[in-house]
Backbone as JSON, one array per atom type, in Angstrom:
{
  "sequence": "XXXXXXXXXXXXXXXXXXXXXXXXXXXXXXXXXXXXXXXXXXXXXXXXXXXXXX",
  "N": [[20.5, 83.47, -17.09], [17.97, 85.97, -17.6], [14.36, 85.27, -16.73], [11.54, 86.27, -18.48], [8.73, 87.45, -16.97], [6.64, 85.42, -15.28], [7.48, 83.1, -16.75], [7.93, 80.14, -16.74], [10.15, 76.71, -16.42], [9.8, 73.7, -15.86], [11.21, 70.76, -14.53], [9.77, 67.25, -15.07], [10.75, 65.04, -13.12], [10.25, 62.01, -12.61], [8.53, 61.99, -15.11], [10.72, 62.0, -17.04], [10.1, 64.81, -18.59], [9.31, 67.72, -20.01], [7.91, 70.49, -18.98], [6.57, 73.61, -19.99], [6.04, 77.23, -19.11], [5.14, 80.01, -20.92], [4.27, 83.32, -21.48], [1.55, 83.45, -21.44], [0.82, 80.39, -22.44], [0.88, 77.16, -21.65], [2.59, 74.34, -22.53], [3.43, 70.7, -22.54], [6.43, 69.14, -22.66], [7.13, 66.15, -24.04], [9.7, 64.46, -24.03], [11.98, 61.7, -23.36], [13.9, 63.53, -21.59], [17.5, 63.64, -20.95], [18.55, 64.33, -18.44], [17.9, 67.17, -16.05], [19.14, 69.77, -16.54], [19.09, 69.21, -19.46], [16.89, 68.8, -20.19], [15.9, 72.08, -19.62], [17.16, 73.56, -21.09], [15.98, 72.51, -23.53], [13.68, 73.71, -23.28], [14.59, 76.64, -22.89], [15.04, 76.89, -24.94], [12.61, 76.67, -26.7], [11.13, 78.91, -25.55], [12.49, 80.69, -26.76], [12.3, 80.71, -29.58], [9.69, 81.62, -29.37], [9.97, 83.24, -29.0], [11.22, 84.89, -26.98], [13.69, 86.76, -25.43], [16.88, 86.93, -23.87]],
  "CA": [[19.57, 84.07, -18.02], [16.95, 86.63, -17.1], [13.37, 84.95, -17.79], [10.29, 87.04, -18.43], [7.59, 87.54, -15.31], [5.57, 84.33, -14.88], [7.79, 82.41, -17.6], [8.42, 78.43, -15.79], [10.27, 75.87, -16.94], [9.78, 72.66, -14.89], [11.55, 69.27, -15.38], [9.53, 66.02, -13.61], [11.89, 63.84, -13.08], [9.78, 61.05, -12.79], [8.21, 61.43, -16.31], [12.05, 63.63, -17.73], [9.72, 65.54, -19.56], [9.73, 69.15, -19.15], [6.7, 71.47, -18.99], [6.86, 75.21, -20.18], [4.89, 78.51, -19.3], [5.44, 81.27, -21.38], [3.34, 84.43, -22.15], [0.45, 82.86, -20.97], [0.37, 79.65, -22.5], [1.62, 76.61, -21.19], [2.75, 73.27, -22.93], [4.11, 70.25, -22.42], [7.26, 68.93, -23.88], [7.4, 64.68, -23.57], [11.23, 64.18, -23.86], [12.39, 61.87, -22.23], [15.1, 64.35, -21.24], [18.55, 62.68, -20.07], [18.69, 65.17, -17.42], [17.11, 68.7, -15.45], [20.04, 70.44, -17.55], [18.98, 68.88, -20.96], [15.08, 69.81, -20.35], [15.78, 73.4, -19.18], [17.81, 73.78, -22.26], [14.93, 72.47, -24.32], [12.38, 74.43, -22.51], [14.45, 77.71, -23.3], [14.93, 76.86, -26.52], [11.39, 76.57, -27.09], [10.56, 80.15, -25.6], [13.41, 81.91, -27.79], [11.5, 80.28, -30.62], [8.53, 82.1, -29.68], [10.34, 85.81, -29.0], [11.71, 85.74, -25.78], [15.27, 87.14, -25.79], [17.23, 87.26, -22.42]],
  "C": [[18.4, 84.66, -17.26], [15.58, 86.05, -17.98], [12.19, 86.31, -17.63], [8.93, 86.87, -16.76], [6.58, 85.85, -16.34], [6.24, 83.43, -16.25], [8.88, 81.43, -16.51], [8.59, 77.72, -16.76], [10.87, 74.81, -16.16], [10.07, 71.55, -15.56], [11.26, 68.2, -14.38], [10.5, 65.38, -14.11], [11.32, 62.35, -13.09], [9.27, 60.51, -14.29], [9.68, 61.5, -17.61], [11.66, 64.01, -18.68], [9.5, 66.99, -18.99], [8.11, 70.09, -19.5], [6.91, 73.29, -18.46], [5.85, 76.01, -20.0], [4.94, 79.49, -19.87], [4.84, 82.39, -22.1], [2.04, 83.79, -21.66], [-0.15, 81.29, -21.35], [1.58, 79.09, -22.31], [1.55, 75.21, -21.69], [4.05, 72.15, -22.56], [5.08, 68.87, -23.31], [7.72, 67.19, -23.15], [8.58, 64.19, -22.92], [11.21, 63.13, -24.32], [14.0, 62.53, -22.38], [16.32, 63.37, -20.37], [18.78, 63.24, -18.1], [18.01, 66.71, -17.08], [17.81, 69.44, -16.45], [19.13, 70.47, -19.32], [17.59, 69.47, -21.26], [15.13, 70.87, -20.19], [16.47, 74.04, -20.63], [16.52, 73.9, -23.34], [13.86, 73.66, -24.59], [12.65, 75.98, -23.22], [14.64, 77.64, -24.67], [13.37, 77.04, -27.55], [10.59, 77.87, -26.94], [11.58, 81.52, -26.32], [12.79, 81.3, -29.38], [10.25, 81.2, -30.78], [8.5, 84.02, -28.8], [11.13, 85.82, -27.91], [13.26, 85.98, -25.93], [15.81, 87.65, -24.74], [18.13, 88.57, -22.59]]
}
């Protein structure tokens, strides 16, 4: 998937919660995520919610 300029979607592994940047604002999403997969999923799910369309 092609993301937008300066659109991150980071999964700590320590907390497996995932933290999104998109369009200029940036929030973070608790989880806990089972896995990097499952949060990155989340993550884009969360910026096709708010327009982006690869």
């Amino acid at each position: 998937m092609a993301y937008e300029p300066d659109m991150t979607i980071f999964f700590d592994s320590v907390t497996m919660a995932v933290i999104v940047s998109f369009r200029g604002v940036t929030v973070y999403l608790p989880g806990p995520y089972a896995d990097r997969k499952a949060a990155v999923l989340t993550g884009e799910a969360h910026c096709y919610r708010l327009g982006w369309r690869d």
